[in-house]
DRENDREN-346510 format. One record per residue (C-alpha): residue number from 1; residue in one letter; chain; x, y, z. Coordinates in steps of 0.2 Angstrom, whole numbers, plus 5000, padded with zeros to 4 digits. Example, Ala and Ser with C-alpha at 12.3 -4.5 7.8 and 13.67 -1.06 7.14 Angstrom:
<recs>
REC   k r c   c1   c2   c3
REC   1 A A 5062 4978 5039
REC   2 S A 5068 4995 5036
</recs>
This chain:
<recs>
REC   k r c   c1   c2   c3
REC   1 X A 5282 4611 4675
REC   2 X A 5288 4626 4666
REC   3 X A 5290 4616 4649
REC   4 X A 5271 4613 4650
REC   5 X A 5268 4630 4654
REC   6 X A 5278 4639 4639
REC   7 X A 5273 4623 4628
REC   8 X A 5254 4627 4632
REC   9 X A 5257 4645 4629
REC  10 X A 5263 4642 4614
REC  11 X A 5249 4632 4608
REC  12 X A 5237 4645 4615
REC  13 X A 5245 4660 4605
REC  14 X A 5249 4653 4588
REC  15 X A 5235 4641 4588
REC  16 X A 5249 4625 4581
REC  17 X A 5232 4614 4586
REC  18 X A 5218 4620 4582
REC  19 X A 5202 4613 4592
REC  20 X A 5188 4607 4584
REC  21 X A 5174 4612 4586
REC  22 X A 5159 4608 4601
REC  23 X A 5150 4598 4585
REC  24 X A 5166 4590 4577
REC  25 X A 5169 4586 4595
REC  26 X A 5153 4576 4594
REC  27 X A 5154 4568 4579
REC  28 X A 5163 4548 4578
REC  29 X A 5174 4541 4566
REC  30 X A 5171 4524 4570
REC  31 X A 5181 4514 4584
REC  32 X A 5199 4512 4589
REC  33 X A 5206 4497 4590
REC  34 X A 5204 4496 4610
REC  35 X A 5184 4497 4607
REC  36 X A 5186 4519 4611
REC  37 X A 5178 4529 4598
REC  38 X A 5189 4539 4588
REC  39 X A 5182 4558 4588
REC  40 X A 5191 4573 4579
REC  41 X A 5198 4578 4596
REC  42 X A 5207 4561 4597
REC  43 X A 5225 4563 4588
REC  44 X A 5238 4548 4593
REC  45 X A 5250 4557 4584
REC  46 X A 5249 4572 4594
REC  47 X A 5256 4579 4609
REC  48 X A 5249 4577 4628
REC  49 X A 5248 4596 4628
REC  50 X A 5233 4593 4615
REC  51 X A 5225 4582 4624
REC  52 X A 5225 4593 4641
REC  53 X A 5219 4609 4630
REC  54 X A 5205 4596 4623
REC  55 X A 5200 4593 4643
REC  56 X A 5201 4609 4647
REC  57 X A 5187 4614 4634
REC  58 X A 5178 4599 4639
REC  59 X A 5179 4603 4658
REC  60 X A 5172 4622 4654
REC  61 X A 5158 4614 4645
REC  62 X A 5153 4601 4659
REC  63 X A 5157 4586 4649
REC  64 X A 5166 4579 4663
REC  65 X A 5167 4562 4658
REC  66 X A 5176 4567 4639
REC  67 X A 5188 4579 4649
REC  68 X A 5193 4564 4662
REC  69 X A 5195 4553 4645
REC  70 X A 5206 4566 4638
REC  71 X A 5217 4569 4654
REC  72 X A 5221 4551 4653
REC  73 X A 5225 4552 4634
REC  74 X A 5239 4563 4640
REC  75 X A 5246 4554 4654
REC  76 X A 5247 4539 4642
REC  77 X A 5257 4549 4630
REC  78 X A 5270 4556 4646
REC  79 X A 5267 4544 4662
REC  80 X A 5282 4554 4668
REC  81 X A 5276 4569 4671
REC  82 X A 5271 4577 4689
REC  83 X A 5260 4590 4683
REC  84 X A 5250 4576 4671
REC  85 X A 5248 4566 4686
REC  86 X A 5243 4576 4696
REC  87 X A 5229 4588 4687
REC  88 X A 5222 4573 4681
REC  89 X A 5221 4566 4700
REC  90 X A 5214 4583 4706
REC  91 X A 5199 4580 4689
REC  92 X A 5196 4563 4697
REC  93 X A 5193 4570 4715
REC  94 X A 5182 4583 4709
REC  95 X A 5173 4566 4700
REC  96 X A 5172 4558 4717
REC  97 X A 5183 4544 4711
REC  98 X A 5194 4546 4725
REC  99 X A 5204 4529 4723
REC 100 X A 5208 4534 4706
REC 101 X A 5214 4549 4710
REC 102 X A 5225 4545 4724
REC 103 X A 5235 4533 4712
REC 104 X A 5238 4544 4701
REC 105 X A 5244 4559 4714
REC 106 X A 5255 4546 4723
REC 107 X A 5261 4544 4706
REC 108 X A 5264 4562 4703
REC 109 X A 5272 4564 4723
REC 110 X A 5284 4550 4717
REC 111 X A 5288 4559 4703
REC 112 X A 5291 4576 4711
REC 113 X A 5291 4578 4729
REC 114 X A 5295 4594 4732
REC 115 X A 5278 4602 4724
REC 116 X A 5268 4609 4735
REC 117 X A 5252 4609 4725
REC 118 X A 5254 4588 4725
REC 119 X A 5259 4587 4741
REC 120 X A 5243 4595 4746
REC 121 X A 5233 4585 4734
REC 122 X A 5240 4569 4742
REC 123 X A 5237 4573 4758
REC 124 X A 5220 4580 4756
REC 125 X A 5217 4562 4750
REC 126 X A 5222 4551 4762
REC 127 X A 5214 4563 4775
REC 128 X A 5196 4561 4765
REC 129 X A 5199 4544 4765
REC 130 X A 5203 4543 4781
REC 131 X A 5221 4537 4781
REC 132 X A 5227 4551 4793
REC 133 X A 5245 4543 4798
REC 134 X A 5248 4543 4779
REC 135 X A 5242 4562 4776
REC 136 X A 5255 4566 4791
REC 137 X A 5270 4557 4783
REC 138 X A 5266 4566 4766
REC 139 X A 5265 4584 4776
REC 140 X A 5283 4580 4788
REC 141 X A 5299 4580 4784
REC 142 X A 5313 4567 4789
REC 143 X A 5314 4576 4808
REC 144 X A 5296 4575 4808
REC 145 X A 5293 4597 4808
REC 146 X A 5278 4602 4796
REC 147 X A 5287 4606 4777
REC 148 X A 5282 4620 4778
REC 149 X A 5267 4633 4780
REC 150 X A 5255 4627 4770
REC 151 X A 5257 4610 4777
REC 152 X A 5258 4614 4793
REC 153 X A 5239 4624 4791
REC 154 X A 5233 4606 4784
REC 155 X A 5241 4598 4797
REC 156 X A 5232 4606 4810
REC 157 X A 5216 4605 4802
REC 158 X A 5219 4585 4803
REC 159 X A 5225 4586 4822
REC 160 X A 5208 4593 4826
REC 161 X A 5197 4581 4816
REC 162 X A 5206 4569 4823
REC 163 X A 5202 4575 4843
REC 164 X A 5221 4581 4847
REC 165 X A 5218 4597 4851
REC 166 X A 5238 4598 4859
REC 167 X A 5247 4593 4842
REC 168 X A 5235 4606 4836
REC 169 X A 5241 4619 4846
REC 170 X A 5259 4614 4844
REC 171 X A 5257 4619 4827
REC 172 X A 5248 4633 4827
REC 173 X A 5263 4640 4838
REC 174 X A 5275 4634 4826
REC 175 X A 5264 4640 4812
REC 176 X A 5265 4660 4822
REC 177 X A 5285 4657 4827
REC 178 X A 5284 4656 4806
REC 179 X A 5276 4669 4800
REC 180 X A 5269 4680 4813
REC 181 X A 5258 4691 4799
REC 182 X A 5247 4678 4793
REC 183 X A 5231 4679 4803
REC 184 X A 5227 4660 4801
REC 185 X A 5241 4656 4813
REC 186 X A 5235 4667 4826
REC 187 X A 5215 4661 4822
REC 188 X A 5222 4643 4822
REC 189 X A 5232 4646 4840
REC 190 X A 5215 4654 4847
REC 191 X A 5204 4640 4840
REC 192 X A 5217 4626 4848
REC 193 X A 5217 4635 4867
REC 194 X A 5199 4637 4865
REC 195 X A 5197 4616 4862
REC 196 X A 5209 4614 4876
REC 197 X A 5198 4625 4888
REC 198 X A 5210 4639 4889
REC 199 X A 5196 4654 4882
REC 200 X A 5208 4667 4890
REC 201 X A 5223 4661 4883
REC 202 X A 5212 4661 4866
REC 203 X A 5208 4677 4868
REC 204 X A 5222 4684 4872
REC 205 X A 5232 4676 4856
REC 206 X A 5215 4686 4847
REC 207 X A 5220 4701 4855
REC 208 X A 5240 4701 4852
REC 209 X A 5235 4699 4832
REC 210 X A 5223 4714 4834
REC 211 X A 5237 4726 4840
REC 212 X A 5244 4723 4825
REC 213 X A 5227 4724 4814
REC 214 X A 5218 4734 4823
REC 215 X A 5203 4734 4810
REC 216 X A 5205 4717 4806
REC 217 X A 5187 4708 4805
REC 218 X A 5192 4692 4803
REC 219 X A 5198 4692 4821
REC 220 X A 5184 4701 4829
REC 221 X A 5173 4690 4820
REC 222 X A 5184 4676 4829
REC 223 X A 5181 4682 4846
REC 224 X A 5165 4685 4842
REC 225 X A 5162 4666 4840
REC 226 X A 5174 4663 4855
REC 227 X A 5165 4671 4866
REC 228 X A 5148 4662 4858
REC 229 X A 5154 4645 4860
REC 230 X A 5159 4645 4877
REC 231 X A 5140 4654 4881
REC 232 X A 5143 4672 4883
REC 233 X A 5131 4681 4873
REC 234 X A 5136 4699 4884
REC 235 X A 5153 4693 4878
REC 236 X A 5150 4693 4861
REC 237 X A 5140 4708 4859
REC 238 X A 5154 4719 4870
REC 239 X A 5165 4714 4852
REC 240 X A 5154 4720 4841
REC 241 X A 5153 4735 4849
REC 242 X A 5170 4736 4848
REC 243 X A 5168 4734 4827
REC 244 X A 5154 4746 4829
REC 245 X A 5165 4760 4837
REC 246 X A 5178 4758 4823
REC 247 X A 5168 4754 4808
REC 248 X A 5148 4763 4814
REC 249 X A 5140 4757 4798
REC 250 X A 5147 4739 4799
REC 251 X A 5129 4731 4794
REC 252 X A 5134 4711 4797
REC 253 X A 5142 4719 4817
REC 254 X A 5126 4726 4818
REC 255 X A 5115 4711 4813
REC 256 X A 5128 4700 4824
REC 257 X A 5126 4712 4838
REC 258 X A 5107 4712 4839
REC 259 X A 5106 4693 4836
REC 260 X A 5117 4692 4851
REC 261 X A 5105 4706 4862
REC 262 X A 5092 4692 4857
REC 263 X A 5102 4677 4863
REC 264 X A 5103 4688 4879
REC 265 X A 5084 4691 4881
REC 266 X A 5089 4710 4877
REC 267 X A 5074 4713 4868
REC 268 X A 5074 4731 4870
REC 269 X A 5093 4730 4866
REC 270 X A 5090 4721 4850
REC 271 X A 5077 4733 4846
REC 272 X A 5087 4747 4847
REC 273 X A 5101 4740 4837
REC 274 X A 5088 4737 4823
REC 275 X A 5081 4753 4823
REC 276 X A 5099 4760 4823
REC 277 X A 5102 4748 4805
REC 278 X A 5086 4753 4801
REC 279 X A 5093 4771 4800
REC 280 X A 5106 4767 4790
REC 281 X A 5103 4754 4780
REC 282 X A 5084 4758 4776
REC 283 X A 5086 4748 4759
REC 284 X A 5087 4731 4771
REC 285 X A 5069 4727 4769
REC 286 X A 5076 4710 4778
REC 287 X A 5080 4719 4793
REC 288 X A 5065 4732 4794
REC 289 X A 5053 4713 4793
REC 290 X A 5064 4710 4807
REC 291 X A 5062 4724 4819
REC 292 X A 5044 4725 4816
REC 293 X A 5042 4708 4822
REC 294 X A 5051 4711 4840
REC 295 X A 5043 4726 4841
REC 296 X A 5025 4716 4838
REC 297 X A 5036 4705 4851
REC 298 X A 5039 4718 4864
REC 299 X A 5019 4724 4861
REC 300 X A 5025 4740 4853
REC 301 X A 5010 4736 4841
REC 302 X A 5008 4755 4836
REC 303 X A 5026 4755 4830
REC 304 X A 5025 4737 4825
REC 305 X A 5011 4743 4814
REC 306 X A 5021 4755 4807
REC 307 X A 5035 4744 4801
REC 308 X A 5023 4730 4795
REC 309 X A 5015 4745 4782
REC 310 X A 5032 4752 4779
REC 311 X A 5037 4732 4771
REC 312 X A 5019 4731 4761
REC 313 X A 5021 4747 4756
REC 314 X A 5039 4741 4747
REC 315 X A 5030 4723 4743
REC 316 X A 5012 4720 4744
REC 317 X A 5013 4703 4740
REC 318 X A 5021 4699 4760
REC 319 X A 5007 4690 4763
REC 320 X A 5013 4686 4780
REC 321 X A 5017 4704 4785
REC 322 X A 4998 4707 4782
REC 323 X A 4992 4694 4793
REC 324 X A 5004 4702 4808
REC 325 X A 4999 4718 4804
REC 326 X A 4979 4712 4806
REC 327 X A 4984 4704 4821
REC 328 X A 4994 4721 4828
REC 329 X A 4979 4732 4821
REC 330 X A 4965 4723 4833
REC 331 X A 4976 4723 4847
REC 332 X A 4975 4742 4846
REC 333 X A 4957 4741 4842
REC 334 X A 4958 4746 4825
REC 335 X A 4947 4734 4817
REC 336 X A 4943 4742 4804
REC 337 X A 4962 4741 4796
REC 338 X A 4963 4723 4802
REC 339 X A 4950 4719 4794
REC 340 X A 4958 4725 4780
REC 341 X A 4975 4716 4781
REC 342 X A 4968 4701 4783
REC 343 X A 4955 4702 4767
REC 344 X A 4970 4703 4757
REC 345 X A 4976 4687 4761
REC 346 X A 4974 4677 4744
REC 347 X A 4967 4658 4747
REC 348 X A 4983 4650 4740
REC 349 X A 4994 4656 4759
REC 350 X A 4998 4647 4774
REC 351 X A 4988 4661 4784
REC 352 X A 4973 4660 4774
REC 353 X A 4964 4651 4785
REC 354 X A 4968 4660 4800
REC 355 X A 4964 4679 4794
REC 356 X A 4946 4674 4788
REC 357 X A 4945 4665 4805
REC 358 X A 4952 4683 4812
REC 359 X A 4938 4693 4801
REC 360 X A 4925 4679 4806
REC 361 X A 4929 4686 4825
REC 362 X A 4930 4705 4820
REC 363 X A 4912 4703 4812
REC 364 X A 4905 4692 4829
REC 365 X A 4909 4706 4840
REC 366 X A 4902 4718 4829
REC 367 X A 4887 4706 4832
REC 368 X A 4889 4703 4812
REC 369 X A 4885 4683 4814
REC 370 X A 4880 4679 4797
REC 371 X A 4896 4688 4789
REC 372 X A 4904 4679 4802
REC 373 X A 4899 4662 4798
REC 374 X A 4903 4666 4779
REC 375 X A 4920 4670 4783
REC 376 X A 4922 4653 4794
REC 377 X A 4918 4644 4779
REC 378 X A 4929 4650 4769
REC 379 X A 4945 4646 4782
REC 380 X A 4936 4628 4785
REC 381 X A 4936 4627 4766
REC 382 X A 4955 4628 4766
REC 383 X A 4960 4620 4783
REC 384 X A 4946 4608 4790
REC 385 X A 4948 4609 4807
REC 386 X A 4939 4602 4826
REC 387 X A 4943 4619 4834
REC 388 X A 4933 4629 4818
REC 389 X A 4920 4616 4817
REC 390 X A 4915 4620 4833
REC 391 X A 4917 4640 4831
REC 392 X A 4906 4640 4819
REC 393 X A 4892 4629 4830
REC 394 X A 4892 4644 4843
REC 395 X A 4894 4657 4829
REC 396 X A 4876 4647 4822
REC 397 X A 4869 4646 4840
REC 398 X A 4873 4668 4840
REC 399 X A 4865 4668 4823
REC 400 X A 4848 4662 4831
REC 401 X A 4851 4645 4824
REC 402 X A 4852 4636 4843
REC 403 X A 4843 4622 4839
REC 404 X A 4854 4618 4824
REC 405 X A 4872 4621 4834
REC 406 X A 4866 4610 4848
REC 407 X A 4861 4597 4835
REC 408 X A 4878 4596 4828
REC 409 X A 4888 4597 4843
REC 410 X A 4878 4582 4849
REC 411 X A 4880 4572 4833
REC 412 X A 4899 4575 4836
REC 413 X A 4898 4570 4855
REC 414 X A 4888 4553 4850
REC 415 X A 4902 4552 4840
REC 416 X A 4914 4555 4855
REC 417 X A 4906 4553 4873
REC 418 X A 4922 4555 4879
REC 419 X A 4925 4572 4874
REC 420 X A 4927 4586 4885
REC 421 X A 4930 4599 4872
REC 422 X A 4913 4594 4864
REC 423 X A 4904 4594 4882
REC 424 X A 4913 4613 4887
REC 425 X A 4908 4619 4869
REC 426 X A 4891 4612 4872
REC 427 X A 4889 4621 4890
REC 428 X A 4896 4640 4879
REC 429 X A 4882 4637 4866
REC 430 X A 4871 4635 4878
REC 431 X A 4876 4648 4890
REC 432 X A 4874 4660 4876
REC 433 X A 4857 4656 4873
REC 434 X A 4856 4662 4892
REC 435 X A 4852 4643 4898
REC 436 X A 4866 4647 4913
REC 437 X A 4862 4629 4923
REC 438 X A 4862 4619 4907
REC 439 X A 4879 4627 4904
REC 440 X A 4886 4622 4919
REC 441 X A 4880 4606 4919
REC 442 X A 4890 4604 4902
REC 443 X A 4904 4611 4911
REC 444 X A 4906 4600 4927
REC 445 X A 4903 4584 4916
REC 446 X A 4918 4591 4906
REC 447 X A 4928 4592 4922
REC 448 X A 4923 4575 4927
REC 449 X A 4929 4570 4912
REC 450 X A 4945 4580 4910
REC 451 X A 4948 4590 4928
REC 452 X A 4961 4598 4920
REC 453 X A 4951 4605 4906
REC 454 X A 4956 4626 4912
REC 455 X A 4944 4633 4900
REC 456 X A 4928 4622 4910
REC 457 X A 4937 4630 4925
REC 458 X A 4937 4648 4922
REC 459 X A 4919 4646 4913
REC 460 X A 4911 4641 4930
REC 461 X A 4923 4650 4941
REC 462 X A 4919 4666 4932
REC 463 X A 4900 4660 4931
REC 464 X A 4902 4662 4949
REC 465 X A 4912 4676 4953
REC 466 X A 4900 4685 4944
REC 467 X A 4884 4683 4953
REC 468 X A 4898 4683 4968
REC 469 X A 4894 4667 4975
REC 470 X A 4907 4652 4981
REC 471 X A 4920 4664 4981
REC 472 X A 4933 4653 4987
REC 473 X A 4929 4640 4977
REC 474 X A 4929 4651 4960
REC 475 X A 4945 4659 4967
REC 476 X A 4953 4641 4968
REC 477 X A 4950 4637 4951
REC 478 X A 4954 4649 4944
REC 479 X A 4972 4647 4949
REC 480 X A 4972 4629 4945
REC 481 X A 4967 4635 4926
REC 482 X A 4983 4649 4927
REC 483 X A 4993 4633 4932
REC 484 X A 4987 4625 4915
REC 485 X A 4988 4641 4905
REC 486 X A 4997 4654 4914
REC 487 X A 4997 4665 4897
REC 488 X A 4979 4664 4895
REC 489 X A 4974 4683 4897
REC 490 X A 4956 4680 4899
REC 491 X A 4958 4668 4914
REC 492 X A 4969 4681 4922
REC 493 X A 4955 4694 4919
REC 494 X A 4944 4681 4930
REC 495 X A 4956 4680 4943
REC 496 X A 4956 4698 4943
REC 497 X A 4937 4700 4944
REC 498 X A 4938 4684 4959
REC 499 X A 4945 4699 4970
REC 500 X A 4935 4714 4964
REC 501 X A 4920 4703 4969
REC 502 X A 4928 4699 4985
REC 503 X A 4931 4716 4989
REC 504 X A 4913 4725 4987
REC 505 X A 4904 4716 5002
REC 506 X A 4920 4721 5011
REC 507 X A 4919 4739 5005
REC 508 X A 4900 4738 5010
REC 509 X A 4904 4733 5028
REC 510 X A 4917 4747 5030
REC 511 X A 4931 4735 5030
REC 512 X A 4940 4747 5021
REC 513 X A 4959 4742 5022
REC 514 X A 4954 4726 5016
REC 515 X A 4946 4730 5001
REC 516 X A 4958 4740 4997
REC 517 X A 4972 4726 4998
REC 518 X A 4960 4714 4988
REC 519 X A 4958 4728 4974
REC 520 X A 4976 4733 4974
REC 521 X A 4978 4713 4969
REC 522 X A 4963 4713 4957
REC 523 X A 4969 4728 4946
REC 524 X A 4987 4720 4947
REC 525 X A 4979 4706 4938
REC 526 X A 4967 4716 4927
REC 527 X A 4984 4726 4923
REC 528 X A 4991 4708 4917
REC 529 X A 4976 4701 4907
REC 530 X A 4979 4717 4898
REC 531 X A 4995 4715 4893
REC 532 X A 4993 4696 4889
REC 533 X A 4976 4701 4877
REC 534 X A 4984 4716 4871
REC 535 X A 4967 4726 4877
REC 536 X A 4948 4720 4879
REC 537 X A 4934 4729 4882
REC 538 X A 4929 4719 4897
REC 539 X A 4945 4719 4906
REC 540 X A 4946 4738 4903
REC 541 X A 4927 4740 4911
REC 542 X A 4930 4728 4925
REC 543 X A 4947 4740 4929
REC 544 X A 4934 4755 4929
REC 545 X A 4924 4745 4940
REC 546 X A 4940 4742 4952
REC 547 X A 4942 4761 4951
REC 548 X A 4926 4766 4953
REC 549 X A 4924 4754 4970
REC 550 X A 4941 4763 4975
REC 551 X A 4931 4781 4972
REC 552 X A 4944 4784 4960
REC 553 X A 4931 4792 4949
REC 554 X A 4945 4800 4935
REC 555 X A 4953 4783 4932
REC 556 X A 4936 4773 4931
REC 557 X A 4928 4785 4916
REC 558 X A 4946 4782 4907
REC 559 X A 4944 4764 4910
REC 560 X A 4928 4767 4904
REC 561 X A 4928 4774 4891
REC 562 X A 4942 4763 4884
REC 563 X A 4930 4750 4883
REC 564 X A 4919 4759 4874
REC 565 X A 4933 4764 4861
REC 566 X A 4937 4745 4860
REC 567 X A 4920 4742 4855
REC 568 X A 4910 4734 4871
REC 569 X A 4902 4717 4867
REC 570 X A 4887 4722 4872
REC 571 X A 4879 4704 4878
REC 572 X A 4894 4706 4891
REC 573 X A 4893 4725 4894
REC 574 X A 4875 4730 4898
REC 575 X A 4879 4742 4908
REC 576 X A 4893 4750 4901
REC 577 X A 4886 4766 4892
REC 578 X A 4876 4769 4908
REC 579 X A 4890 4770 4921
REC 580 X A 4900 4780 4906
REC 581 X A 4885 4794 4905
REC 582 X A 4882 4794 4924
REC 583 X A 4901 4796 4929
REC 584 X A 4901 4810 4915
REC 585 X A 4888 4821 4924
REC 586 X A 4897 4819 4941
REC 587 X A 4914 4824 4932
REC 588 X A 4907 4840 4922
</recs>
């Protein structure tokens, strides 16, 4: 070993062999007699340290196969040496020509058993290729106790493939007893009691390393994953906090603390730990993207907003940002920027087809139908779609083309008889054109078809609720359509409006303590449409309405007039700027 290394120093410094050069390399002189071309870099006459300088410029070059050609070249020349053997063995692995290369570092193990860089090789070998008890008897010595540390490590790694987690911590305990200071040992004994079950005794050998290396991360980070493994998110996060109180700006204990808040649905936990990397590390656009998305999450939208401009601002071209910030701006009521957001959505993005849909319904409420329809077309360009086609045949029916939406819907239902969707969406077109009992006859031959169709369900149940008849019956269905979408705000928003109506003939008889009770369930209600809707003029009237039946006449203006800053659809909400003006004057 150290006559190739002064020889191939000597050869580097005064240059004895000069190499050719990457097109003299190239270039043949015609063949040998064993058929091999004969290249400049091929010289019988001299020695293998040539040949090994050749592959070494080969391999920096990626001409693998002429650096493996060369290697052999020079084991031909010395078949004695160790060191031959054994780098062109380790050039074959890298190759994936793992039979070759075991030959040849058996070969070199043969020839000099005591180095460890073979030893390792060869056991690395048999273990790829799955010859395990081979890999051992490389790695032991004659009483059968790991060489030494290296080998031992290796060992271990093979014990655990091989499901033996005991052997494994047999020597990881031997590995510690050897040389206490190197953390693998003390990793290794942790990892073994933690396959056998023993988390505490895994912990505990964590902890007896950590008093020696106090700010060592590598062992947090180890307890970390302990504590992850066996389910303990709290766990987990108590470590990092740990890091954190010795090392504050430690950004991967920060972003592995607020993943582990998440894991334990401590979303205001995690939000507060990316705020706090937000602080520090403001140039982590990654992490800002991040914390703007659990606080759109967390319906923090005015904050959310916030964050989603501060990322544009950085990179306009975050397409997807936009689209959340569109989505954040109409739950606040700001239409206007939403509708801004989402314009700048090019054709080419995923979203594309969902932000002109988005604009289609900003332009609808603002009773825009014919802009509306122009932007559906553009999203049914990109994304044809059943659910759009049949927006845009209520959208045509809003337009003052009825006749035309019915006729389409009715060619796709010839289409499909069976289809409940095409008979509900055929009841909304014509309840928008005020023909209420044609609706609901669409409506219950939906329900025959489908009886759990929950949006057929709310639209008759809230049909009724709202001219206060079958009260129990609306009140019925409406929970079954909760049962089938329980997130559905606008279902919820029925329900609430169910007791509201329920309540005013009671309030009217003077059955006061049981209005009451029915309006303290209908406001809970209203209060969860809300949140579920992120805000909707109609919920926020029909809570004024609940107010105003309570004589709670502060609340209902407020209520009141946060429909009216939400923009009141006013097919739904005749009344609205009436009641607004009339509770005005009695507040004055």
């Amino acid at each position: 070993m150290t006559r190739w290394v002064r020889t191939t120093r000597a050869l580097l410094l005064a240059g004895a062999l000069a190499l050719p050069s990457c097109a003299m390399l190239q270039r043949s002189r015609g063949p040998e007699p064993n058929g091999a071309a004969i290249g400049p870099e091929i010289r019988p006459d001299a020695p293998a340290e040539y040949d090994v300088l050749v592959a070494q410029q080969h391999a920096s070059e990626g001409r693998i196969p002429e650096a493996l050609a060369a290697y052999q070249r020079a084991v031909a020349k010395d078949d004695d040496s160790a060191y031959l053997h054994r780098i062109l063995a380790d050039a074959l692995a890298r190759s994936n020509r793992l039979d070759e290369a075991l030959q040849h570092a058996r070969r070199a193990h043969d020839l000099d058993p005591s180095d460890a860089s073979t030893r390792d090789l060869l056991a690395q070998l048999y273990r790829i290729l799955g010859n395990l008890d081979a890999a051992e008897g490389v790695l032991r010595d004659a009483s059968g106790s790991p060489i030494d540390f290296e080998s031992a490590f290796l060992l271990y790694q093979i014990c655990l493939e091989a499901e033996r987690p005991a052997a494994a911590l047999e020597l990881a305990e031997w590995m510690v007893a050897q040389d206490p200071e190197d953390l693998r040992a003390h990793v290794a004994l942790a990892n073994a009691y933690q396959k056998l079950g023993r988390p505490d005794d895994a912990e505990r050998a964590l902890r007896e390393a950590l008093e020696a290396d106090p700010d060592n991360l590598r062992l947090y980070t180890a307890l970390a994953r302990a504590r992850r493994e066996r389910g303990d998110p709290a766990g987990e996060a108590e470590i990092y906090r740990e890091i954190l109180a010795r090392q504050p700006d430690n950004h991967g204990a920060l972003l592995a603390l607020a993943e582990a808040q998440l894991a334990e649905n401590d979303l205001d936990g995690a939000i507060a730990t990316y705020e706090e990397l937000d602080r520090r590390f403001p140039e982590d656009l990654r992490a800002t993207v991040r914390l703007a998305f659990l606080l759109y999450e967390a319906g923090r939208f005015e904050m959310a907003t916030a964050r989603f401009a501060q990322v544009l601002a950085e990179d306009p071209s975050e397409y997807e940002i936009a689209f959340f910030l569109g989505i954040a701006e109409r739950r606040l009521g700001r239409e206007e920027r939403a509708a801004a957001a989402f314009a700048a959505i090019p054709p080419s993005h995923k979203y594309y087809a969902e932000a002109r849909t988005q604009l289609a319904v900003i332009h609808e409420r603002r009773g825009e139908y014919a802009l509306a329809l122009e932007e559906l077309d553009r999203a049914l360009v990109v994304e044809p779609s059943r659910e759009l086609d049949l927006y845009r045949a209520t959208l045509r029916s809003k337009a003052g083309d009825f006749e035309g939406a019915v006729a389409h819907l009715e060619a796709l239902l010839e289409e499909e008889p069976d289809n409940d969707e095409l008979l509900y969406n055929l009841g909304v077109v014509y309840g928008e054109a005020d023909q209420h009992e044609r609706a609901l006859t669409y409506m219950r031959r939906a329900l025959e078809l489908n009886p759990d169709n929950a949006s057929a369900l709310n639209y008759i149940a809230y049909s009724w609720a709202d001219q206060g008849l079958n009260l129990d019956e609306a009140e019925r269905m409406i929970l079954r359509a909760i049962e089938l979408r329980p997130d559905d705000g606008y279902i919820v928003d029925s329900l609430g409006w169910v007791y509201y109506m329920r309540a005013r003939p009671l309030m009217a008889q003077g059955n006061e303590k049981d209005a009451r009770a029915l309006l303290d369930r209908a406001l809970s209600e209203l209060e969860r449409a809300v949140e579920l809707t992120g805000g909707d003029p109609v919920i926020s009237e029909h809570m004024g309405d609940a107010y105003l039946l309570l004589d709670d006449r502060r609340r209902a203006l407020d209520k009141f007039e946060e429909a009216l800053n939400l923009g009141p659809r006013e097919d739904e909400q005749p009344n609205l700027h009436e009641k607004l003006e009339i509770l005005r004057r009695e507040l004055e």
